[in-house]
C-alpha positions in Angstrom: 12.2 -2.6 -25.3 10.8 1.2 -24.8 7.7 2.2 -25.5 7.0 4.6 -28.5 6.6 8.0 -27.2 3.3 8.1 -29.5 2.4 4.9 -27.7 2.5 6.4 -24.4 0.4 9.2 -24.9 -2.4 6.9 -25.5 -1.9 5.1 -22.2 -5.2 6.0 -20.1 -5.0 5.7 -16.3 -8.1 4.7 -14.3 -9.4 4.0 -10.7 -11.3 0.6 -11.4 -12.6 -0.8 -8.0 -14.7 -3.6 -10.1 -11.1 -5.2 -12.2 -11.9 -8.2 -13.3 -10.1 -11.1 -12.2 -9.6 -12.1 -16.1 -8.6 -8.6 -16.6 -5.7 -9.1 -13.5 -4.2 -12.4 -14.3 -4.1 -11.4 -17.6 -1.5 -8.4 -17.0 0.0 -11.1 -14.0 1.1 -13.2 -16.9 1.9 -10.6 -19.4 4.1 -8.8 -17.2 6.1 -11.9 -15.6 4.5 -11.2 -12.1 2.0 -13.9 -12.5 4.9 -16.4 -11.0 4.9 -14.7 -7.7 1.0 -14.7 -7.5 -1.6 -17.2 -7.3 -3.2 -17.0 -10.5 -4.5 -20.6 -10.9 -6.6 -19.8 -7.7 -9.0 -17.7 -9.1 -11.1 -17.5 -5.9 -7.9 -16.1 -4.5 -8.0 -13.5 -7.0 -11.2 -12.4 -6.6 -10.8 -12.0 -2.9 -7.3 -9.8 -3.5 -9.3 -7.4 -6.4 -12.5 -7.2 -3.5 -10.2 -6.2 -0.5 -7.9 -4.2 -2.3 -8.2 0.1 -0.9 -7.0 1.2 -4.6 -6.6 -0.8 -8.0 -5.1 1.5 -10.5 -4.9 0.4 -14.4 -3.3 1.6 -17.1 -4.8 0.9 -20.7 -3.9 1.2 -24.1 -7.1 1.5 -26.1 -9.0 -1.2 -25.0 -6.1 -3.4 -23.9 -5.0 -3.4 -20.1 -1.5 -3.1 -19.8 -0.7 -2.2 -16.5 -2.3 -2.4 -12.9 -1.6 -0.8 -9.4 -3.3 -2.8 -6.8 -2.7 -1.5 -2.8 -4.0 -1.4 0.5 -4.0 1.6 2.4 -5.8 3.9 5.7 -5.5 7.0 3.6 -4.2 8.6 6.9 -0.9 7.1 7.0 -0.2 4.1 5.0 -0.5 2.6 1.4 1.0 -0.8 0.8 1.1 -1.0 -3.3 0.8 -4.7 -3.5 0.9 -6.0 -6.6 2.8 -3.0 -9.4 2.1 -5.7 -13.0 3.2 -3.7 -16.7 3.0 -6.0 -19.7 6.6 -6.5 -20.8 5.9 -5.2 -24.2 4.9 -1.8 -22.7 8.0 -1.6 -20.1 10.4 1.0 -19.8 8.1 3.6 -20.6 6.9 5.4 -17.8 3.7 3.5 -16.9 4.8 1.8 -13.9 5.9 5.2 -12.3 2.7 6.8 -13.3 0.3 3.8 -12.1 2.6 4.5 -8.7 2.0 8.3 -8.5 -1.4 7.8 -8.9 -1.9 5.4 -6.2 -0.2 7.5 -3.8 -2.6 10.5 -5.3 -5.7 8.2 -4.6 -4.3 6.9 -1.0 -2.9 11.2 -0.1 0.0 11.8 -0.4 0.0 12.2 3.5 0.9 8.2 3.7 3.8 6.6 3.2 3.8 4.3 0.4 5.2 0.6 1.1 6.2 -1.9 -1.4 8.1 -4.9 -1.7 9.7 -5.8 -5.1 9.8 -8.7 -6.5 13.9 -9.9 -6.6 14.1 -8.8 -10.3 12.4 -5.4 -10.2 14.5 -4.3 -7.2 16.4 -1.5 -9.4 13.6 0.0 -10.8 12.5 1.5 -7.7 15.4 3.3 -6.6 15.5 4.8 -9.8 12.3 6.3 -9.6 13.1 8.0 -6.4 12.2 5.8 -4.1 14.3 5.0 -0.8 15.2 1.6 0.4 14.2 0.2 3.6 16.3 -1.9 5.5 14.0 -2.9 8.4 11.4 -5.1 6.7 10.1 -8.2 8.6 7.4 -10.8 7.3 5.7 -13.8 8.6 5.3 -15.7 5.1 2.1 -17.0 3.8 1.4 -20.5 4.7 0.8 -21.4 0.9 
């Protein structure tokens, strides 16, 4: 489903350093992320939104519907974390905006990192971003 062009001109996009965790897990769960993050741990939560460089949201009225959450040096890297859009607001440009204005916030000087989750792997090439093919992780221990 696409958003209604109407729709997406009243998406408002803000810097909020202070998200609540409510706020988060809510948009986790609307947007299908929430089963690749630890949203029953809300302690965990909290410390992710505390020590996060840039959280990003996106809002329709009142309602949060999307959320850019990344950790960056501003000098030369930004790792966008967690990239969550409600499904019923997909597909309509809010997830490339939330991006583009966490690389504004971080400068575009950095190079911003992500990894997708398995299913949104073909968004990001689609957006213009380039693939990297010399990622390495030691994975968390739960």
């Amino acid at each position: 489903m696409t958003i209604a062009p109407a729709i997406a001109k009243e998406i408002s996009y803000a810097l909020e350093p202070n998200l609540a965790a409510d706020a988060f897990i809510g948009v986790l769960q609307a947007s299908g992320l929430a089963e690749r993050r630890p949203v029953a741990e809300r302690g965990r939560i909290e410390t992710m939104l505390r020590h996060a460089d840039i959280i990003v949201t996106a809002r329709h009225r009142d309602r949060l519907v999307g959320v850019s959450r990344a950790i960056a040096d501003f000098g030369y890297c930004c790792y966008l974390s967690d990239l969550a859009v409600d499904r019923a607001y997909q597909r309509g440009g809010i997830g490339r905006t939330l991006i583009e204005r966490t690389w504004d916030a971080a400068g575009r000087e950095t190079t911003l990192i992500l990894l997708a989750a398995p299913a949104a792997a073909a968004y990001y090439p689609h957006i213009g971003m380039a693939k990297h093919e010399a990622c390495f992780v030691f994975p968390r221990e739960r």
